[in-house]
C-alpha positions as CSV (number, residue, x, y, z in Angstrom):
1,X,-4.1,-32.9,-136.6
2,X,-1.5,-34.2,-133.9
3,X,-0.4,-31.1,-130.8
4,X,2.6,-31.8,-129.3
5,X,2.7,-30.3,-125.7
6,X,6.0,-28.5,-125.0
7,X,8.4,-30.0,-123.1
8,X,8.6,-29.2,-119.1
9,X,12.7,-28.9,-118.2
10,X,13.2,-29.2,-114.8
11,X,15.8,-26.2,-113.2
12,X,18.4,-28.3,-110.9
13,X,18.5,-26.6,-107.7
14,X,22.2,-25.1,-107.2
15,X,21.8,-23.6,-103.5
16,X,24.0,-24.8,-100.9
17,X,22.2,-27.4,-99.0
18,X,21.7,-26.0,-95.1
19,X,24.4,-27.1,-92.5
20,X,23.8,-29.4,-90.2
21,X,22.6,-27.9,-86.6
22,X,25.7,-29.6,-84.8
23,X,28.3,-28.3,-87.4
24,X,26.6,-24.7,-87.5
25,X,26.9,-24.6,-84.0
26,X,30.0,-25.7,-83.5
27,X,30.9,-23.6,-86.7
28,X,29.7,-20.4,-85.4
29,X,32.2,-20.7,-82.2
30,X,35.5,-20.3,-84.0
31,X,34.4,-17.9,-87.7
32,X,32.8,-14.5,-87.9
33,X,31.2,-13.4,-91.2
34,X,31.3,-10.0,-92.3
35,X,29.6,-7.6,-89.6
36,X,29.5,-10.0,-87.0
37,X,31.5,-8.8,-84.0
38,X,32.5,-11.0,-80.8
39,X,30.5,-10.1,-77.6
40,X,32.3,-9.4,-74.2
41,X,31.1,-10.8,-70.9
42,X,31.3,-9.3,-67.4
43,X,34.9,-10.8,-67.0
44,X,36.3,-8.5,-70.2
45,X,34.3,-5.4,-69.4
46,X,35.8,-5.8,-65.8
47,X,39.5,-6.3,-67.3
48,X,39.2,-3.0,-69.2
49,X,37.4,-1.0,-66.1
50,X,40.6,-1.9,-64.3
51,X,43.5,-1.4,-67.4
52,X,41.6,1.6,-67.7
53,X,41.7,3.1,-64.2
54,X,45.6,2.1,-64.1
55,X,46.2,4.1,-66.9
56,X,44.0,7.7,-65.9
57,X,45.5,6.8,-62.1
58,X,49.0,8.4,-62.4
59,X,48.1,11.2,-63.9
60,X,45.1,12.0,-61.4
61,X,47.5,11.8,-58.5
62,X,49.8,14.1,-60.2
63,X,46.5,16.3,-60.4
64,X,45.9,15.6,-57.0
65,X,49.1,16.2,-55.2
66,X,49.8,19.6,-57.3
67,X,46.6,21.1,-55.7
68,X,47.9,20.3,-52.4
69,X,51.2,21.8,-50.2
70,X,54.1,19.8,-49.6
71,X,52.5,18.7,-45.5
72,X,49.6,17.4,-47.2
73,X,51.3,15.5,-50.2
74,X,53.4,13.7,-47.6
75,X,50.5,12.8,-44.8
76,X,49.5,9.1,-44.4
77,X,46.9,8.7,-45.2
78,X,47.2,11.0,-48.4
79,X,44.9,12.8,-50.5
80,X,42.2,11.4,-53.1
81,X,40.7,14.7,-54.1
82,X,42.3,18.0,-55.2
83,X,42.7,20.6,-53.5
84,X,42.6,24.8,-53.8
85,X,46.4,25.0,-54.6
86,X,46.4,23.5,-58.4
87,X,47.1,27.4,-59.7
88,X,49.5,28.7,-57.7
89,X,51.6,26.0,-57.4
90,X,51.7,25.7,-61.3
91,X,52.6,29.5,-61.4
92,X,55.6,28.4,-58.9
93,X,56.7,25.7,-60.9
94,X,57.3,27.6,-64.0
95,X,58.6,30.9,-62.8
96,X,61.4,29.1,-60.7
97,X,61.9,26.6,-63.6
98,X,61.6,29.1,-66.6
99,X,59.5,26.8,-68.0
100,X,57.9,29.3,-70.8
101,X,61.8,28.9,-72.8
102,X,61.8,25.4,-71.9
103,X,58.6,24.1,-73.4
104,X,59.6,26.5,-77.0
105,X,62.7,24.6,-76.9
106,X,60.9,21.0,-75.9
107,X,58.4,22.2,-79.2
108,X,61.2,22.5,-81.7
109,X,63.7,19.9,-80.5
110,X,60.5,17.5,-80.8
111,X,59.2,18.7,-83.8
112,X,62.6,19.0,-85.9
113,X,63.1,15.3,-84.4
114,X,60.0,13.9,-86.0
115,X,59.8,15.8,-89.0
116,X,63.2,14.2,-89.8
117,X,62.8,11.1,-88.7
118,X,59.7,10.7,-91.1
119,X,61.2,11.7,-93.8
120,X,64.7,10.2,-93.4
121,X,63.0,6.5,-92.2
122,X,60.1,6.8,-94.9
123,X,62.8,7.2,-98.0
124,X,65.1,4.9,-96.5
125,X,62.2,1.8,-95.7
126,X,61.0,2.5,-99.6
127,X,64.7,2.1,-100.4
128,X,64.9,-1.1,-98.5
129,X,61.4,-2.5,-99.2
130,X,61.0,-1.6,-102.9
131,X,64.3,-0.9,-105.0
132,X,67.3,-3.1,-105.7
133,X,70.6,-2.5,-105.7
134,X,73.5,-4.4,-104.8
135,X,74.5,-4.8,-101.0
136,X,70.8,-3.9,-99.8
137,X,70.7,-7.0,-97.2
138,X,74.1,-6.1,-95.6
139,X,73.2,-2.7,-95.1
140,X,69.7,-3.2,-93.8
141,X,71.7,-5.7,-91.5
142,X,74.2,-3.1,-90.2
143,X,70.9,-0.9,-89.8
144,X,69.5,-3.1,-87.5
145,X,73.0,-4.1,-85.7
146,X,72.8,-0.7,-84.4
147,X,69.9,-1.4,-82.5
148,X,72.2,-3.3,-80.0
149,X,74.5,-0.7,-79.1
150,X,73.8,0.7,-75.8
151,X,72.9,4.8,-76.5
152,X,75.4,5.1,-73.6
153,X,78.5,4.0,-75.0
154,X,78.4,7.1,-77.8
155,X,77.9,9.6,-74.8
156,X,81.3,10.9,-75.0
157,X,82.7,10.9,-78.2
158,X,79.2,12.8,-79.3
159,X,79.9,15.2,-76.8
160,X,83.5,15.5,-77.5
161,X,82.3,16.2,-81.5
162,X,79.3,18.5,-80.7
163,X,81.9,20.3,-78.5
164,X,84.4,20.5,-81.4
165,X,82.0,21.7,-83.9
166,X,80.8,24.4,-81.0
167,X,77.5,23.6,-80.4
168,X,78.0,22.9,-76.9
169,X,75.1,23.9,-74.8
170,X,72.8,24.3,-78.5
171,X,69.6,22.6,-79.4
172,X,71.3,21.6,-82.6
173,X,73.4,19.0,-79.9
174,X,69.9,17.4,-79.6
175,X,68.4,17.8,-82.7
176,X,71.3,16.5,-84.9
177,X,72.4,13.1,-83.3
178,X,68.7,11.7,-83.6
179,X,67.4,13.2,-86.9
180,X,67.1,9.2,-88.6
181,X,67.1,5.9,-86.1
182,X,67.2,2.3,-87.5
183,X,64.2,1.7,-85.5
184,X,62.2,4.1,-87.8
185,X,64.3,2.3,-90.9
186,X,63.2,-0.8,-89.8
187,X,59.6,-0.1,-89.3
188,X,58.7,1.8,-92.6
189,X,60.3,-1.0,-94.5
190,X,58.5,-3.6,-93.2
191,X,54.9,-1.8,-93.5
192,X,55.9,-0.4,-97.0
193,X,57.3,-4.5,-98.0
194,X,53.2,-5.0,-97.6
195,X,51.4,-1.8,-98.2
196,X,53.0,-1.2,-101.3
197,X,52.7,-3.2,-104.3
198,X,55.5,-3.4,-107.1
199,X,52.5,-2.9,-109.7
200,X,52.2,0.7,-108.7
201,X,55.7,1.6,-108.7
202,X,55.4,0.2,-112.1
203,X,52.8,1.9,-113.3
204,X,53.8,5.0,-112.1
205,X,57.2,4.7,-114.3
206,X,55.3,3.5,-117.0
207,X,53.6,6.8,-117.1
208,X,57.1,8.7,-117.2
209,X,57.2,9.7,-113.3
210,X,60.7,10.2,-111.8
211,X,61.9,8.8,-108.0
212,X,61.0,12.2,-106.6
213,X,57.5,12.3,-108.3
214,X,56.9,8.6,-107.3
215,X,57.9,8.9,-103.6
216,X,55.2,12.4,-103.4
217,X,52.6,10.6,-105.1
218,X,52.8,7.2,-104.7
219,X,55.2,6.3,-101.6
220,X,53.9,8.8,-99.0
221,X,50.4,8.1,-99.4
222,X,50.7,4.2,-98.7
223,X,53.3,5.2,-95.8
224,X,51.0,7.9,-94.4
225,X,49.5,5.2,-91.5
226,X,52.7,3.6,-90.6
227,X,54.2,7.5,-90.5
228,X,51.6,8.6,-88.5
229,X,52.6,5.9,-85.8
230,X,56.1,6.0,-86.1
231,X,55.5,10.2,-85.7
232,X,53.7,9.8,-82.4
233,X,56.3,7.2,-80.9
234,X,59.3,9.9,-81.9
235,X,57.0,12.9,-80.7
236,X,57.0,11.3,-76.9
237,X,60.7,9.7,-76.9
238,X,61.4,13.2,-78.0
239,X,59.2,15.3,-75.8
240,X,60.2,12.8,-72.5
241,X,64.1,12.4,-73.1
242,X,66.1,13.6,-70.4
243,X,69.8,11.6,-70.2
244,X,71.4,13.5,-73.2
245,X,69.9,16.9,-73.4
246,X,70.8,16.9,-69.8
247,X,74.9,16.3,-70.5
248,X,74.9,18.6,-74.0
249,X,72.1,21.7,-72.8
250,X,72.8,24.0,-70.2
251,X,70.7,25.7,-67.3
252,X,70.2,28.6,-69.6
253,X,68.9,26.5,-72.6
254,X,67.3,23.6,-71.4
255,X,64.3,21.4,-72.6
256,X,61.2,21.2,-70.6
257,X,62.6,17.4,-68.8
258,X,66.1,19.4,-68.1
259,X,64.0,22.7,-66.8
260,X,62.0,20.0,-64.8
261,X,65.1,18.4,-63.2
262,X,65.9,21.8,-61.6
263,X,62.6,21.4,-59.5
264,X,64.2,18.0,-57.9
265,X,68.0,19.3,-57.4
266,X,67.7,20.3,-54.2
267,X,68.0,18.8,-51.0
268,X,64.4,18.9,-50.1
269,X,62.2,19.5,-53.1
270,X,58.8,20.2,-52.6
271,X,56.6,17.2,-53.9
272,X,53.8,19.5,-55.1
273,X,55.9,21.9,-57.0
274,X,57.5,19.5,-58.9
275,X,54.3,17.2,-59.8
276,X,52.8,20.8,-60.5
277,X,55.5,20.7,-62.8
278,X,55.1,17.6,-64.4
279,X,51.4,18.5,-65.0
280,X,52.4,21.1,-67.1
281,X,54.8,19.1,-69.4
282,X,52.0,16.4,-69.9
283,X,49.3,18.3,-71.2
284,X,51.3,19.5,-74.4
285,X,51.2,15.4,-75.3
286,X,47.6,15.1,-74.4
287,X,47.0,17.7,-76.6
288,X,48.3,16.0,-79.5
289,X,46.8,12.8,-78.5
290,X,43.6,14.8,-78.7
291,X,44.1,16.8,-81.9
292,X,45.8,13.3,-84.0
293,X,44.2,10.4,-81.8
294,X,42.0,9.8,-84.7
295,X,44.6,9.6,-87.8
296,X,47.0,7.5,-85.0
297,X,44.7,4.9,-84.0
298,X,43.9,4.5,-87.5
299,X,47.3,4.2,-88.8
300,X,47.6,1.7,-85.2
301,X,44.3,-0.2,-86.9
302,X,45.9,0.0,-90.8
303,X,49.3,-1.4,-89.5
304,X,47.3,-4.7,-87.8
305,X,45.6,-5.3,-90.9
306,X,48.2,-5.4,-93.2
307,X,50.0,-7.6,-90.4
């Protein structure tokens, strides 16, 4: 009786064979792997100490010189640390600037602004990004065209028609002429050409939704980062805009800038009332800063990885 032994098969080995130690190295100085973050030396944690204290720096001196009097604002050497005046001079700067009405009307001039322009820009970027129709370049073209127009040269014929249509010394003067910009246009279409693939449009009308239903469910979530952004940037030109709520609003209807502008009109303001001033219309932005920071830098961080 004859055994036959089984037969051995040999596995072949399929792992990568290791790097060399000079290609590794030289490798590992240009490509990160996943989790691997690049390391800062002295030289970057010293750059961002000083971008850092340039940025807090303006708004510590306005601190510092609205807890002082006008004197010690204007001595040489002047001050580095508050002073004991911070809360009376903010109570002078908004009872002789009335700025209680002119932060409500800074609130819904702003906010009417941006809730527009989201809206108006977010449909109008899915329009350009996603749906065809004949004459889409030329118009997207003429969109951005406009971006070269000086906002001075309209000055007068936009007051001359708000004055017509009687809203002369109204927030609706503000409000109106900036509720869509081709900034905004631009912006959302160019996020939404990435963030947005045809397959879910597609899929979406497959299942029988309409062009309202698809924008609410479908458009507005993928825009939510970009809108996010292009709501904060709005917010601020909104909130700080000065040149033509100063020619359409009155004295007895102004914005918190225009209200602010009253504290500098005379012949010798007083340096500490006015920065007291300025202190005040800061804070409501650092407030939203605080309250959206989070969903902003993340729409900042969405934006640049879609780029």
């Amino acid at each position: 009786m004859t055994t036959t032994s089984p037969t051995k098969t040999t596995v072949p080995d399929l792992a990568p064979a290791p790097l060399p130690a000079s290609a590794d190295r030289s490798g590992s100085r240009f490509k990160l792997g996943a989790g691997q973050h690049l390391k800062g030396g002295p030289f970057t944690y010293a750059a961002l100490v000083v971008i850092g204290l340039g940025s807090i720096f303006p708004l510590y001196w306005t601190l510092v010189a609205a807890s002082h009097d006008q004197q010690r604002v204007l001595d040489s050497p002047p001050p580095f640390l508050p002073g004991g005046r911070l809360w009376s001079n903010l109570q002078t700067a908004w009872e002789q600037a009335h700025l209680g009405k002119a932060i409500v009307n800074s609130v819904i001039v702003a906010g009417c602004i941006t809730a527009a322009t989201l809206f108006f820009c977010t449909l109008a970027g899915y329009a350009f990004a996603k749906m065809r129709f004949r004459g889409r370049g030329a118009l997207m073209t003429a969109v951005i065209a406009t971006l070269t127009i000086p906002p001075q040269l309209s000055v007068v014929p936009l007051f001359m028609m708000m004055s017509d249509i009687g809203w002369g010394g109204k927030l609706e003067s503000v409000i109106f002429p900036t509720l869509v910009g081709a900034f905004g246009v631009f912006f959302m279409r160019q996020y939404l050409l990435e963030a947005l693939p045809y397959e879910l449009i597609e899929a979406a009308k497959v299942d029988g939704a309409t062009n309202i239903r698809i924008v609410w469910n479908v458009v507005l979530p993928a825009a939510r980062p970009a809108m996010m952004v292009l709501g904060m940037l709005t917010f601020v030109q909104a909130w700080n805009d000065f040149f033509w709520p100063f020619l359409a609003l009155n004295q007895e209807n102004p914005t918190l800038q225009v209200a602010l502008g009253q504290l500098s009109a005379s012949y010798t303001p007083d340096q500490s009332i006015v920065m007291a001033g300025a202190l005040i219309s800061t804070l409501p932005l650092l407030l939203v800063f605080v309250v959206f920071g989070k969903q902003i830098v993340g729409g900042i961080m969405a934006g640049a990885v879609k780029g």
